[in-house]
C-alpha positions as CSV (number, residue, x, y, z in Angstrom):
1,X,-20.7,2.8,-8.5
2,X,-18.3,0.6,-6.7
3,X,-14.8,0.8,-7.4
4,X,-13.3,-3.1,-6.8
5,X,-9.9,-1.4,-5.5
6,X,-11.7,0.1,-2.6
7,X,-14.0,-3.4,-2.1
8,X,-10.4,-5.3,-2.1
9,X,-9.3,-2.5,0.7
10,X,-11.9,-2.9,2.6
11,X,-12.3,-6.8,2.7
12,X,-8.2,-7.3,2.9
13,X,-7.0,-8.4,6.7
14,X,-5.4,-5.9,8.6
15,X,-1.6,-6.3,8.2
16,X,-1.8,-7.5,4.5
17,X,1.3,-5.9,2.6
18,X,-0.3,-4.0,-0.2
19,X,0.1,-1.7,-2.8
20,X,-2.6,1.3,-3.6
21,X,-2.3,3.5,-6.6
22,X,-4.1,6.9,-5.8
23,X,-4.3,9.9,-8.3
24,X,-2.3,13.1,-7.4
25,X,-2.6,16.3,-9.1
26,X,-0.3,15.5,-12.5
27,X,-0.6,11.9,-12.1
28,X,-0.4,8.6,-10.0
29,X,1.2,7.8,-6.8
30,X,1.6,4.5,-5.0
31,X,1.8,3.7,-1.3
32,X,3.8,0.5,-0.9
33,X,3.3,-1.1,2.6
34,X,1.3,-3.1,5.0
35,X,-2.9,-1.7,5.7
36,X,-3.2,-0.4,8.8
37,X,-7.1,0.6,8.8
38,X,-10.1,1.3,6.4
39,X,-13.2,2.4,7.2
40,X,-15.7,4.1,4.6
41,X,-13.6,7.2,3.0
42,X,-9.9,6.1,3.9
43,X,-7.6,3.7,4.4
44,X,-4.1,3.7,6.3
45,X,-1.2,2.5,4.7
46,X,2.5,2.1,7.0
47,X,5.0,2.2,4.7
48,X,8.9,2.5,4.7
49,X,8.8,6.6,5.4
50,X,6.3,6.1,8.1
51,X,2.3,6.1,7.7
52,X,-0.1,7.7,5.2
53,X,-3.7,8.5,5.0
54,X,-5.6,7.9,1.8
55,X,-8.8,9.0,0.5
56,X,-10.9,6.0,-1.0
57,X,-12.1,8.6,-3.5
58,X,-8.5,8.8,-5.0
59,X,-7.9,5.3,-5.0
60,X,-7.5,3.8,-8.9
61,X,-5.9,0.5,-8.1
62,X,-5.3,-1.8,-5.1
63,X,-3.6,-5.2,-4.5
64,X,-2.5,-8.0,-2.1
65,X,2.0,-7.9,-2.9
66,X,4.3,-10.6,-1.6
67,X,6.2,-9.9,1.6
68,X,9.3,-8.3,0.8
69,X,12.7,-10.0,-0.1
70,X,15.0,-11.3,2.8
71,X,18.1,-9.0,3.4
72,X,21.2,-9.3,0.8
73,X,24.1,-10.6,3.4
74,X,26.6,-8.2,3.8
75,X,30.1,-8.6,1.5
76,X,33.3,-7.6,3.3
77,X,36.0,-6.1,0.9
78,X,38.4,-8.6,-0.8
79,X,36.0,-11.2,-0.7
């Protein structure tokens, strides 16, 4: 059976910002960041807190996400 999260992993361009849901003892987790690798039982994900190894296996859901939102300028007090 082929799961069409691990497909999209594995036919996305390296450097595409994605988002992979992965199931966790208790639950769900998501990996938020740009994919690194993928070969046939994991992909890389670098995210904010630095890079994470997933297992295909554990993979439930997988997408392409927008590049992240331009820095808020800065407000000075008493502006």
């Amino acid at each position: 059976m082929t799961i069409p999260a691990c497909d999209f992993l594995a036919g996305a361009d390296l450097g595409t910002r994605v988002v992979v849901r992965t199931r966790i003892e208790g639950g769900y987790t998501d990996a938020l960041g740009y994919l690194r690798s993928c070969d046939l039982t994991h992909c890389t994900v670098e995210t904010k807190r630095g890079t994470v190894s997933l297992a295909l296996a554990d993979v439930v859901a997988a997408k392409e996400v927008p590049p992240p939102p331009a820095p808020r300028p800065r407000r000075h007090v008493g502006e």
